[in-house]
N, C-alpha and C positions, 0 to 999 in steps of 0.2 A: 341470675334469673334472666330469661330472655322472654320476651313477647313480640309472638310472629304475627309478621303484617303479611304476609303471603294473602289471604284474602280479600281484605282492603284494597292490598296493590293491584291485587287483578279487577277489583269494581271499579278503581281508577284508571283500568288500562281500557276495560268495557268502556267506559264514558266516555273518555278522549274519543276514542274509536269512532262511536254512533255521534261525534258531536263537526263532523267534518261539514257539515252541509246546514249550519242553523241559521234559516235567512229571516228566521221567524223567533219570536221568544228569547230575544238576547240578554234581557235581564232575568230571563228563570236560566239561561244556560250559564250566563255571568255567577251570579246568587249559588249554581249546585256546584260550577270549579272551584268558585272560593268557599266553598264549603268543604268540598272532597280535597282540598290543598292545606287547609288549617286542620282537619283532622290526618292527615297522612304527617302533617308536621308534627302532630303532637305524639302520634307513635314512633314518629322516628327519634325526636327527645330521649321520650322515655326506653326504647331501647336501648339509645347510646347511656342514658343514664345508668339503666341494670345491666349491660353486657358484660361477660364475663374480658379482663382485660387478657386473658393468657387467651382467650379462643374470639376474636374480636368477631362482629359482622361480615357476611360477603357485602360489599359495598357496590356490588354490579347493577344490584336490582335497584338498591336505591338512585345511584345514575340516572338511570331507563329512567326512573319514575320520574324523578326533577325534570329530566329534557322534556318528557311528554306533557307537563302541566305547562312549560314554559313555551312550548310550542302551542299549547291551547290556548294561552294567554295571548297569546301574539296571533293568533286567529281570530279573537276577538275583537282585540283592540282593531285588526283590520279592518273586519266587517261594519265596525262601529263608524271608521272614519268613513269605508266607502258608502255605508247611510248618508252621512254627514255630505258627502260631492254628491249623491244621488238627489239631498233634498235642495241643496244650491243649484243642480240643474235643473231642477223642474221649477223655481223660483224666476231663474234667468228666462226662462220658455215662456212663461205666467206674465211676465213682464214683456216680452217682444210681442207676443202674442196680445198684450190689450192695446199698446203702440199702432197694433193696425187695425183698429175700430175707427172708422170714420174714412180710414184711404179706399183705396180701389184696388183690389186684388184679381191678379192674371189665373183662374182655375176653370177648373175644362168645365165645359159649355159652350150653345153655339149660339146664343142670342143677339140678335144685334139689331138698334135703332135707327130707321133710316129718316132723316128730314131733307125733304127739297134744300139745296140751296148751303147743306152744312158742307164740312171735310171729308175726305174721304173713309171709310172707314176703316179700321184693319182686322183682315180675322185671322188668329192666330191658330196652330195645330202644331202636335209633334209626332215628327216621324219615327218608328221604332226600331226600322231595321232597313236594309237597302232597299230601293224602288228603283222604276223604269220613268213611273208617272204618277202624279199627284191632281186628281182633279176634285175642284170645288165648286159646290151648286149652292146659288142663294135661292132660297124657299119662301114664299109667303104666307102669312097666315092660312091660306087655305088650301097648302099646300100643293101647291104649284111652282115650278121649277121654273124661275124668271132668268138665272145669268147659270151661265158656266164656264169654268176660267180653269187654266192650269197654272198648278201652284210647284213653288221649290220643290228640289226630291232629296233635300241634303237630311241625313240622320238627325233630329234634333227636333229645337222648336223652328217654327218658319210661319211665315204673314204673308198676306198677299192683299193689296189693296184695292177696294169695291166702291166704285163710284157712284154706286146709286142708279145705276142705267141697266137695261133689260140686255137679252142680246141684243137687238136690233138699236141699241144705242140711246133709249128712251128713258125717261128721267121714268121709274118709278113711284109708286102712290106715297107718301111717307106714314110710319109707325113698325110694328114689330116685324122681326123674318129672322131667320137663322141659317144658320149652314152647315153643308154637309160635305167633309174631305173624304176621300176615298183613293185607294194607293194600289199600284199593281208590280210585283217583284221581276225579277229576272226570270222568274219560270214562269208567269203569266199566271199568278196567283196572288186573289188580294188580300193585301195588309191594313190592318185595322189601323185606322188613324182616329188621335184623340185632340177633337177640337175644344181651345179654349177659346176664356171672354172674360173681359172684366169687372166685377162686381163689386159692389161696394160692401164692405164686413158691416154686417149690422151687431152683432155678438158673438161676444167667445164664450163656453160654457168648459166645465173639465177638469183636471188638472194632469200633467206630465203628457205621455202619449195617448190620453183619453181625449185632448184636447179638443172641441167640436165647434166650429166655424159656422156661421150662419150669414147668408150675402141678404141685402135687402128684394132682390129679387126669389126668395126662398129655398138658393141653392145649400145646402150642407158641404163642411169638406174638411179636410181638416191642414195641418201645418205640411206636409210633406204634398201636397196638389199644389200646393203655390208657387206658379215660376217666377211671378213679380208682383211688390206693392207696390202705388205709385200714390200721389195724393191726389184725392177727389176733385175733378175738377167741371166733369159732365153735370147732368143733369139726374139728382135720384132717382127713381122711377122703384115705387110700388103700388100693390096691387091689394088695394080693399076686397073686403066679402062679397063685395056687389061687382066686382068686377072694375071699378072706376080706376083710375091710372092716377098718383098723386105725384106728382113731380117739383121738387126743390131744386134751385140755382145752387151749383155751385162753383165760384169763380176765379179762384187762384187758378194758376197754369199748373200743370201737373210736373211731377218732380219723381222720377224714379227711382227708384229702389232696387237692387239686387237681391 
């Protein structure tokens, strides 16, 4: 007595097939291979059991069929561990990422606070591709264009330091201004330049590359905008619904971070 598994074997060969790309539903594709493996084993038993012994089985199909469950097998187990580093990296992220609540984060923007009588400041920008010329204009709240400087022209990030003086050398009124770089190529065409500034992270919301940053000054941004943390050591500065400026000490020396 012989019983054929010819179509078993081919629902078996079906499934393997359609199960190449399962990044989804691993315990229902787990749960049907060891189902369609303990039923393919039990026809194969009972064939070896009734086979006639003068006219045995082709044993070719059988073959085929063990390697392709066992290569399913091992496609799973993979996918399972690469979940497994997937959910350790987004843990490791989870973790560095709430480590910078509280520091001061390097992300584009061009804000900057000027006081009589402090440090210089520095505003930082990166260059994206070759230039001739990098110039930088400090702007006042009422947007008026008090200094303009020329800044590095090397590919990258680059700073240039504002003293707080107009052109004409004159100390400035102090509170908010920003700035603005602006880049001209070897053909006489301008290249977009992305000014940063420091922020202090007020929250992190997300998880993996969803991740979403929030500065106290109400920039958004996420892990990949950040050229440096450093720790807080400026003065907070945010801004009520009424417009008022609330500003905390804060007084360690800053400490940078890569």
């Amino acid at each position: 007595m012989a019983i054929s598994y010819l179509t078993n074997s081919q629902a078996n060969v079906d499934f393997v097939n359609n199960s190449n790309g399962f990044d989804e539903n691993d315990d229902t594709v787990r749960s049907a291979a060891d189902m369609n493996f303990e039923n393919f084993l039990k026809l194969l038993v009972t064939e070896l059991e009734h086979q006639d012994p003068l006219n045995p089985m082709d044993n070719k199909e059988m073959t085929a069929q063990l390697a392709q469950f066992s290569s399913l097998e091992q496609n799973i187990e993979q996918n399972e561990h690469l979940a497994k580093i997937a959910g350790q990296t987004d843990y490791s992220q989870q973790t560095v990422a709430l480590s910078y609540i509280g520091k001061e984060a390097l992300i584009p923007g061009s804000d900057v606070i000027n006081d009589i009588g402090s440090a210089e400041a520095t505003l930082n920008y990166v260059v994206p591709s070759a230039v001739t010329n990098v110039s930088v204009e400090i702007i006042n709240s009422k947007g008026e264009v008090v200094r303009n400087m020329e800044g590095d022209i090397f590919i990258g990030r680059n700073s240039v330091k504002w003293d707080g003086t107009d052109d004409a050398g004159n100390p400035v009124e102090s509170g908010f201004y920003s700035f603005r770089a602006s880049g001209v190529d070897p053909s006489g065409d301008s290249v977009p330049i992305t000014e940063y500034a420091y922020g202090h992270v007020y929250s992190v919301e997300g998880t993996g590359e969803n991740m979403m940053f929030t500065s106290a000054d109400g920039r958004n941004f996420v892990m990949d905008d950040i050229l440096q943390v450093r720790e807080a050591y400026q003065p907070v500065t945010t801004v009520d619904q009424g417009g008022d400026a609330d500003t905390s000490e804060q007084e360690q020396e800053p400490e940078e971070q890569a």
